[in-house]
N, C-alpha and C positions, 0 to 999 in steps of 0.2 A: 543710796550707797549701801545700806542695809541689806536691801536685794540681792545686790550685786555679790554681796558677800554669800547669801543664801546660796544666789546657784553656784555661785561657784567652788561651794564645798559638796554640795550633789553631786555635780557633773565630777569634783573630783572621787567621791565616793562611788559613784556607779562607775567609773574607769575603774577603779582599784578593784572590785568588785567582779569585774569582767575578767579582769588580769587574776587576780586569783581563781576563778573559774575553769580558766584557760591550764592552767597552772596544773590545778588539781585534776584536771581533767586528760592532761597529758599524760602525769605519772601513774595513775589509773589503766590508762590507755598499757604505758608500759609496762606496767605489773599483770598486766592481762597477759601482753606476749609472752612473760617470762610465764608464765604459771601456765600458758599454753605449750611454752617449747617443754615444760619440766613435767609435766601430768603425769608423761611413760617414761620417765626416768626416776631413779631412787640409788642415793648416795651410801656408799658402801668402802669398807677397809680395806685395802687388801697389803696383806702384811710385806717385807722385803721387796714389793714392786712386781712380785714372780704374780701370774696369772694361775692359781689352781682351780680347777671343777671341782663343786661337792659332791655332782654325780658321779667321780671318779674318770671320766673322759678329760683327757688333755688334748685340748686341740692348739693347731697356729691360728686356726679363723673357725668363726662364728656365724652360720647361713640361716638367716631368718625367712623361711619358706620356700618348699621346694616346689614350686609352678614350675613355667618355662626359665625363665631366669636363673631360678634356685639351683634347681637342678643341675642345668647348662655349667655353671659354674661351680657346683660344687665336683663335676665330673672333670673339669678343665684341673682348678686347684691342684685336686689328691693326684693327677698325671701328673702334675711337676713336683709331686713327693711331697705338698702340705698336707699336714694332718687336717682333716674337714670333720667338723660338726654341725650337720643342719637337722634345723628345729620345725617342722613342718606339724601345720592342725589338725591338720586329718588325711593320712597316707592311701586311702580305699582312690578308685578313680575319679577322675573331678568330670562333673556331665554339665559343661558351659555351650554356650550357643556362639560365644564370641573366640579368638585365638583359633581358628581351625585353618587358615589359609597363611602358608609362609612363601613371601616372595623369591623371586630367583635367588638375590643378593642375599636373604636370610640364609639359602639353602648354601651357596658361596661358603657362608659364615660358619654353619653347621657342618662343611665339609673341614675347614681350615680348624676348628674345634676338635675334631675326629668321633661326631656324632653323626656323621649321615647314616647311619645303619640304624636309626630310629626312626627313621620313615618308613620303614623296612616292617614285612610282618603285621601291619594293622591298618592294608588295604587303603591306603593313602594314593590318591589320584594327582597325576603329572599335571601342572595348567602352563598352555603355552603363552597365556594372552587376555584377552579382553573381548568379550562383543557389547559393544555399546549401542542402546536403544533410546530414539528418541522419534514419535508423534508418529508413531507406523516406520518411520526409517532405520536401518541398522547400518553399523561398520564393524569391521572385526582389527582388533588393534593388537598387535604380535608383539611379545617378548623380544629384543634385538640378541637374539641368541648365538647368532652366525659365528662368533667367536671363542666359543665356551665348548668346552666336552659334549655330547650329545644326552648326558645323564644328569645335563643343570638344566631345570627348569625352576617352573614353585611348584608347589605341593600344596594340597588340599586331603583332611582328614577331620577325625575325631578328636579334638583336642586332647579330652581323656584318654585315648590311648596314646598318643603323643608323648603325654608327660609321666605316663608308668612306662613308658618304654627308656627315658630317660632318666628315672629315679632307679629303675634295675639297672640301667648302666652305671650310674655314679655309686651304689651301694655294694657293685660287684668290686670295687677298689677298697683293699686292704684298711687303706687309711681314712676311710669316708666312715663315719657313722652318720645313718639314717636314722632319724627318730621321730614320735609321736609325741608331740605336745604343742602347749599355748604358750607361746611367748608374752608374758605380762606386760613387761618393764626390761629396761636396757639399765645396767648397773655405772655405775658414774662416779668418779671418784676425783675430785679436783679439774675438774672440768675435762678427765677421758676417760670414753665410756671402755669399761673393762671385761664388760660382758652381757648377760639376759639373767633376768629370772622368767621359767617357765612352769607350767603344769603340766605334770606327765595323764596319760589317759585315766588314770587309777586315782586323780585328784591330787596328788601327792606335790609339793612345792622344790623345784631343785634350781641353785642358781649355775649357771655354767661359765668361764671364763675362758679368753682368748684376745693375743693382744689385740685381733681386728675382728671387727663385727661387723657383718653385711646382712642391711635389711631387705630383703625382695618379698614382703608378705602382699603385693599385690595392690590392687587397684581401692581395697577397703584397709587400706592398713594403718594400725592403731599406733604405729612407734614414727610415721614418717613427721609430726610436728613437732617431736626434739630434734630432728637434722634437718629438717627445711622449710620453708614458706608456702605452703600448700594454698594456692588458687586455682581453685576444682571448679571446673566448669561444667554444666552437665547441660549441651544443648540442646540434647534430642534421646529418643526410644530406640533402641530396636527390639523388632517383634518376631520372634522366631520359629521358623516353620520347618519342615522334614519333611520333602516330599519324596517319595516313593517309586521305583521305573517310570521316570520322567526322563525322556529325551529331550536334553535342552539343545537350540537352535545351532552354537555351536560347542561340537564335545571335545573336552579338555579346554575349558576356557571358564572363567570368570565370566558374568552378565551383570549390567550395570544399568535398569530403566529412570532415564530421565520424569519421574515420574510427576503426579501433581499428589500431594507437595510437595514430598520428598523423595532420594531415589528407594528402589526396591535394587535390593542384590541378590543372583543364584550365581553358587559354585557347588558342585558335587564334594562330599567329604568320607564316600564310598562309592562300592561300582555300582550300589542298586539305590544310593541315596542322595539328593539333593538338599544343601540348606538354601533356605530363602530368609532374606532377614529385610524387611520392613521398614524402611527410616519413621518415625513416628516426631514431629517436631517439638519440641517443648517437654516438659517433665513428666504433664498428666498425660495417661493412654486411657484409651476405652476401655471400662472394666471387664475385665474376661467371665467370671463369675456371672455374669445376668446375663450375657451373648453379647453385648455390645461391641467388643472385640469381631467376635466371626460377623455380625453384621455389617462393620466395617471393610471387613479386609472383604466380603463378599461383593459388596455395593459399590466402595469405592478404589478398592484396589484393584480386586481380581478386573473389570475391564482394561486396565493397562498395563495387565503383563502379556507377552506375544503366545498369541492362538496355541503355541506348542506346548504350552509351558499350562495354559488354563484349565484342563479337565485334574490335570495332578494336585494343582494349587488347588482347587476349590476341594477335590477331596482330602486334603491334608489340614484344612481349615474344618471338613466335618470329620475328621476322625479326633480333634478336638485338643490335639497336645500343643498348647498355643503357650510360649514361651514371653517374658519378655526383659529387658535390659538395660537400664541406665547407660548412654556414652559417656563417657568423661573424659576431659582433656586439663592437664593443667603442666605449664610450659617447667623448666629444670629450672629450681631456684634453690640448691642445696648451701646449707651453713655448714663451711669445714668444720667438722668436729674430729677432735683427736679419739683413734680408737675406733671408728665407726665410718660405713659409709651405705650410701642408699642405692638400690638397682632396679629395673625393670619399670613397672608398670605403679610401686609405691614411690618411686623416684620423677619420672616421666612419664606422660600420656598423653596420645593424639584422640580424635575422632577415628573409630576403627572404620572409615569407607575404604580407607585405600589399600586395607588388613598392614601398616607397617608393624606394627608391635612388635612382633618374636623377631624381625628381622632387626629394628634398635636394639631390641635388650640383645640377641648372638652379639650385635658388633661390637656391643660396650664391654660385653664380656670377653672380646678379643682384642680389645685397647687395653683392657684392668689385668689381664693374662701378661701383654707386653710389658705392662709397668712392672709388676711384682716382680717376674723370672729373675732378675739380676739379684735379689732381694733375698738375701736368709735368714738372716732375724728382723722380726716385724715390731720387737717389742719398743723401739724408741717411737713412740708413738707420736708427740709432737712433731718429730723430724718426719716422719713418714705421712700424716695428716699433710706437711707443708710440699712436701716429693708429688702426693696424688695429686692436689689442687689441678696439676697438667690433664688431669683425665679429664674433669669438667670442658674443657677446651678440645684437647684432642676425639672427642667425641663429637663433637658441632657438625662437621662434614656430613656423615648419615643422619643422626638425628636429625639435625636442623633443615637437611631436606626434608627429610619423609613428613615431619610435623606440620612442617610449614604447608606443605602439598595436602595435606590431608584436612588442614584446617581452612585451605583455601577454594579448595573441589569442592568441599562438601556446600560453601556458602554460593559458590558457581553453581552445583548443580541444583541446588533446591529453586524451585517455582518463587515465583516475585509477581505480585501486581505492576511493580515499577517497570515500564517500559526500559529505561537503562539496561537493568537488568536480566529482562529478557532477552533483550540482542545481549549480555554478556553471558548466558548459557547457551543462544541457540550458535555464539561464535565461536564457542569453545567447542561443541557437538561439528561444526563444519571444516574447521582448524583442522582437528585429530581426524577426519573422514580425509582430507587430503591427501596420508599417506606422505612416504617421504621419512624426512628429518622434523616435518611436522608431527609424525605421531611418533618415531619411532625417539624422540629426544626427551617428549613427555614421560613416556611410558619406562623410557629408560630411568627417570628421576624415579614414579613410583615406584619401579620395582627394586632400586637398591643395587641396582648396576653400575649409576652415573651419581653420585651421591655431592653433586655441585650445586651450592647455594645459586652462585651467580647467573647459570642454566638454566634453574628453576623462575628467577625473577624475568630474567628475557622472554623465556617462552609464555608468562602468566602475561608480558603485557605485551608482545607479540597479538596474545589473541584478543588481547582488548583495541590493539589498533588495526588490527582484521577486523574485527566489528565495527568499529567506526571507519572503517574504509569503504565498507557493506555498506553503511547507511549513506556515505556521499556519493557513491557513487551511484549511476551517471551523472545523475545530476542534483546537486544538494540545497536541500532547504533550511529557511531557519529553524523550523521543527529539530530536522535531522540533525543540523549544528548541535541543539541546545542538546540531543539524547544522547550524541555523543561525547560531548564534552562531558555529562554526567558521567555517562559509562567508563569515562579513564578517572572519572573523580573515582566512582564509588566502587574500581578495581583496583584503586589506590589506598582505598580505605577498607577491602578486606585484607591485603595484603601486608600492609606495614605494621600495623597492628600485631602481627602474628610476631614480622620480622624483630619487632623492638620488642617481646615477649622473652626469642629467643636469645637477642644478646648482637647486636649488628656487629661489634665488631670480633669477637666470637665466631659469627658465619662468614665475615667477608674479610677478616681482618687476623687472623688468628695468630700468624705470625708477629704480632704486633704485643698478644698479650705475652707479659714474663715470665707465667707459669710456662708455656711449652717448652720452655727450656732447661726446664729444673731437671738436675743428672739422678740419678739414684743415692738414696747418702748411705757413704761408706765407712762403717765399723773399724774405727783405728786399733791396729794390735797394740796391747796394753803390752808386751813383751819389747815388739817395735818399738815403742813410743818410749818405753825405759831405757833401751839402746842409746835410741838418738839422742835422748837428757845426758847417757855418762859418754857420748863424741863429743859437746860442745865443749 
C-alpha cells in the first residue's frame, strides 16, 4: 500500500512538473514575439495628438525607402496633393542583379501610375515573350499582346537606372521631400505608430512624424517584424553574370534553360548587354574567391546553355565580375497596426524566376492609391488602420497569382531524381510547346495580364494530367499507374502548400471576406453635427 502511495505522488509530481514546464515555456515563447515585434519600435509622446517633425518637415505620410516601390508610390501620393516624406539609405544608384525585368502587366500598372516615361532614357529593351529550352529542344512562348497598344510589352533594364529615373520623378513634386538617411525605429505611441526615428548622413538623430507610415525598405528590412510575421524562405542562389554582344537565339525575349539542376535565365537589360542569372539550389554557392565559382559555371553550366549563347557566357565567366544573390520568398502575413503599413518586397516576396516583383509592388501601389483618394485627413488612425484592412484582400488577385506561379515553376522546373517528377517538368516543357490557349493562358498568368487564381490552378494540374495522360498512354502499366498517381500527388503537394500560404479564401473567395467592403470613414462636420443636436 505504501508503494502504491509512493508512485503515486511521483507520477503526480512529474505531471505537475511537465505542466509547469509547458507553462513557462509558453510565456517565454510569447515574450519572445512580443520583444521580437517591439526591437524597431520605441515609445514616444506626442503632445495634443497633432503629428509634428523635429526635422521641421510636415508631412501626411511617411515613405520608408525609396527602391521600386518607394518610389512608385511616393510619386503617386504627392499627384493626389499629399505632402510625401521618404527616408531612403542611400540615394547614389543601386547596382543589383535582381528587379531588372518588368512584366507587361507591371508596365500596364506603371502606365496607369503615369510613370511610363521611366523606361524611357536608360536604354531599356522591349521583351515580347519567352524561349524556353529544354535537353537541345526550344519553344518560343509569346506575350498574348493582340489586344493592348502596340507600346505594352515588358521591359528589361538596369534596375539602377530604373529606380533614379523614378526618384527624379517623384522629387520633381513640390510636395515630395526626398531624403538621405537610416531609418532606426518606427515611433509608437499607445499602440500607433506616429512616425520613424532616422540618421541623417552627417550622423545626426532626427525623429519625423506623420499620421501614416509606409515601410518599403526592401527585401533586408529592419522595421518589417513590428508589422508582420516574417517567414523568409531562402531556397536557392542566383549567380550573376553580364554578358556582352551576345546574340541570344531569340531577340526581345526572355530565355529560360530547363537546366540540371536548376534553371539558368538570359534577358538582355541593354542593347549591347545580357544578364544571365544562374539558379544555384540551396543557401551555399561555390566560393568565388578561390575559382570554385568560374569552375563551376564552366564545367557544369556552360555545357547547357544553347551554342549561341556559349562563346559570350564563358567569356563573361573569365572576365571575372561574378555576382551572387540570396532568393527569398516569404508569403503576406501583415499585423494591422494603427498608423503604419508595409509595401513591396519588405512586405511580400516571391522566387524572382518568373521577375513578378515590380509588377506586385505597381499593382498594390495602384489598390493603396484607390483606397486613400477619397481620404483627406489621414489622422484618425484606428479608423483608418480598420478602412485599409480591405487592401490586404483587394490585393490577392495579382499577388496571389504571380507568387503562387513563381513558387510553383520554380519547383516544376528544377531537376529531380524522382521519376514523378521528371514527367512533371518534362509535361510542363510539352504543355506550353503546344501553343494555343495552352501557352498563351500560362504566360498570360506570369505576366500579369490574367491575374486569376482559379486559371492558374486549372492550367498547373491541367499539365499534371497531360503528364499522366503521357504515361498511359497507348498502353498502361502498373509502373506507369504507380508514377502517375505520384505525379498528381506530388503536383498536389507543390501547389497547395503555396495556396494555404497565401490565404485560400482570399484567392478564391474574396468576396466572402468583410474587409472588402469597408467604405472610406467619413469625418462628421462638428458645425453639422451641432445643427442637428439644436433640430431635435
Amino acid at each position: 500500500m505504501a508503494d502504491s502511495y509512493v508512485w503515486g505522488w511521483i507520477l503526480c509530481s512529474v505531471t505537475t512538473l511537465v505542466a509547469l514546464c509547458g507553462v513557462a515555456f509558453k510565456r517565454r515563447k510569447e515574450n519572445g514575439i512580443s520583444a521580437t515585434r517591439t526591437e524597431s519600435v520605441k515609445s514616444v509622446s506626442v503632445s495634443n495628438g497633432e503629428c509634428r517633425s523635429a526635422d521641421g518637415i510636415d508631412a501626411d505620410v511617411i515613405i520608408v525607402g525609396a527602391g521600386v516601390a518607394g518610389s512608385a508610390l511616393a510619386h503617386t501620393l504627392g499627384k493626389d496633393g499629399r505632402r510625401v516624406h521618404v527616408i531612403e539609405r542611400d540615394l547614389t544608384e543601386p547596382d543589383r542583379i535582381v528587379g531588372e525585368l518588368l512584366q507587361p502587366g507591371g508596365y500596364l500598372k506603371l502606365i496607369e501610375l503615369g510613370l511610363e516615361d521611366c523606361v524611357e532614357e536608360i536604354d531599356a529593351q522591349k521583351v515580347f515573350g519567352y524561349g524556353l529550352f529544354k535537353d537541345g529542344k526550344r519553344t518560343r512562348l509569346s506575350y498574348p499582346l493582340e489586344k493592348f497598344h502596340s507600346d505594352v510589352s515588358g521591359r528589361s533594364f538596369h534596375n539602377g537606372r530604373f529606380i533614379q529615373r523614378m526618384r527624379e520623378k517623384s522629387a520633381s513634386l513640390p510636395n515630395v521631400c526626398l531624403e538621405q538617411g537610416t531609418v532606426t525605429s518606427l515611433l509608437e505611441e499607445k499602440g500607433t505608430i506616429k512616425g520613424v526615428q532616422y540618421k541623417t548622413k552627417d550622423g545626426r538623430e532626427w525623429t519625423a512624424f506623420a499620421p501614416l507610415t509606409i515601410v518599403c525598405d526592401g527585401c533586408f528590412s529592419n522595421l518589417r517584424r513590428s508589422l508582420c510575421s516574417p517567414k523568409v524562405d531562402v531556397p536557392s542562389c542566383f549567380v550573376g553574370l553580364v554578358l556582352e554582344n551576345c546574340n541570344l537565339p531569340y531577340s526581345n525575349h526572355g530565355h529560360v534553360i530547363l537546366a540540371d539542376p536548376s534553371p539558368i535565365l538570359f534577358y538582355p537589360i541593354s542593347s549591347t548587354e545580357v544578364r544571365c542569372l544562374v539558379d544555384i539550389p540551396g543557401q551555399k554557392v561555390p566560393s568565388i574567391a578561390n575559382g570554385e565559382m568560374a569552375n563551376y559555371l564552366k564545367t557544369v553550366v556552360a555545357p547547357q546553355v544553347p551554342p549561341e549563347i556559349y562563346d559570350s557566357f564563358v567569356a563573361a565567366i573569365e572576365k571575372g565580375n561574378i555576382r551572387t544573390m540570396p532568393n527569398r520568398s516569404m508569403p503576406a502575413a501583415p499585423y494591422p497596426t494603427p498608423g503604419a503599413l508595409l509595401m513591396g518586397d519588405a512586405f511580400n516576396m516571391r522566387h524572382p524566376l518568373t521577375g513578378g516583383g515590380m509588377t506586385v509592388a505597381l499593382s498594390d501601389i495602384v489598390v493603396l492609391r484607390d483606397l486613400l483618394r477619397p481620404l483627406h485627413d489621414l489622422n484618425d488612425a484606428p479608423t483608418l488602420c480598420k478602412y485599409l484592412e480591405s487592401f490586404y484582400t483587394l490585393r490577392k488577385p495579382v499577388a496571389s497569382t504571380i507568387n503562387t506561379l513563381a513558387g510553383a515553376l520554380y519547383k516544376v522546373f528544377c531537376a529531380s531524381p524522382d521519376q514523378a517528377r521528371k514527367e512533371m517538368r518534362q509535361a510542363c516543357y510539352d504543355y506550353l510547346s503546344l501553343g494555343g490557349i495552352f501557352s498563351s493562358g500560362p504566360v498570360s498568368l506570369l505576366s500579369g495580364l490574367n491575374p486569376r487564381p482559379l486559371s492558374l490552378v486549372l492550367h498547373f494540374f491541367a499539365v499534371a494530367i497531360y503528364g499522366v495522360g503521357r504515361l498511359l498512354l497507348p498502353f498502361p502499366s502498373p509502373n506507369r499507374i504507380w508514377i502517375g498517381a505520384r505525379l498528381i500527388s506530388g503536383a498536389s503537394g507543390i501547389i497547395f502548400p503555396i495556396i494555404k500560404a497565401e490565404g485560400v479564401r482570399q484567392m478564391f473567395f474574396p468576396a466572402t471576406v468583410p474587409a472588402c467592403y469597408r467604405t472610406p470613414p467619413v469625418k462628421e462636420d462638428p458645425d453639422l453635427k451641432k445643427y442637428s443636436k439644436n433640430n431635435l
